[in-house]
C-alpha positions in Angstrom: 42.1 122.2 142.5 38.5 119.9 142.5 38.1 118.5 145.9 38.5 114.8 144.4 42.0 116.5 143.5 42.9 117.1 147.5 41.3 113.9 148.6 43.8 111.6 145.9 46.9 114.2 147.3 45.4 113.5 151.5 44.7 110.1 150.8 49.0 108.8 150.8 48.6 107.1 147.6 50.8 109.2 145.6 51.8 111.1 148.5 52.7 108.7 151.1 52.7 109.7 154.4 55.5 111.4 156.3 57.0 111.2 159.9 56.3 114.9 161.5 59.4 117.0 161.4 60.9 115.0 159.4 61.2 113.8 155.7 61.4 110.0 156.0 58.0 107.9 155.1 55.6 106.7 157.7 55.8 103.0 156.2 59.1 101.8 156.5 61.9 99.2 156.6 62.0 98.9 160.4 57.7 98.7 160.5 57.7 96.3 157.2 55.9 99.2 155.0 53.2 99.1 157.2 52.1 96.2 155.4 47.8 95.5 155.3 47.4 91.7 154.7 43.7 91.9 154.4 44.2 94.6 151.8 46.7 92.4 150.1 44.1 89.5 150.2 41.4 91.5 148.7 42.7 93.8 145.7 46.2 95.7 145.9 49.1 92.7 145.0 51.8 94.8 147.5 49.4 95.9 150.6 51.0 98.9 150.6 49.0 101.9 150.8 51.5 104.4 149.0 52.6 104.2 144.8 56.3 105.2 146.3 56.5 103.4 149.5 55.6 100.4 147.0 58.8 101.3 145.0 61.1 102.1 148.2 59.9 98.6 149.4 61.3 97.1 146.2 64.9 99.0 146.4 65.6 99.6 149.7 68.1 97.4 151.4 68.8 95.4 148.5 72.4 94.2 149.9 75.8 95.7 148.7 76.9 96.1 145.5 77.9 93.0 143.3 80.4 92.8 140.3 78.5 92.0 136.8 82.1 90.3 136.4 82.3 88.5 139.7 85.0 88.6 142.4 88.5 89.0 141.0 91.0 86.2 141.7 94.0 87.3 143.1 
């Protein structure tokens, strides 16, 4: 692999970055996705660093688990 290659796999874009030891994400629910506002300002909608902390950002924690029918009456 070119070095540009290594630098877009080190970088955390497509890779994010992972807690040592373990196999949970660096950016996070309980450290809001380690959010950049200036980065937001400037060019990347999200300010997330990371293509799939973006999309765990989006999904995770979403609330329980709803009826497309709606609650039953009893």
């Amino acid at each position: 692999m070119s070095d540009d290659d290594w630098s877009v796999i080190r970088g955390g874009v497509l890779f994010p970055e992972m807690i040592p030891g373990t196999f949970s994400p660096k950016a996070n629910l309980e450290n809001n996705y380690l959010i950049d506002r200036g980065e937001q300002r400037q060019s990347a909608y999200t300010g997330i660093k990371s293509i799939p902390v973006q999309d765990y950002a989006a999904t995770q924690d979403v609330g329980g688990f709803q009826s497309p029918t709606g609650p039953k009456s009893v």
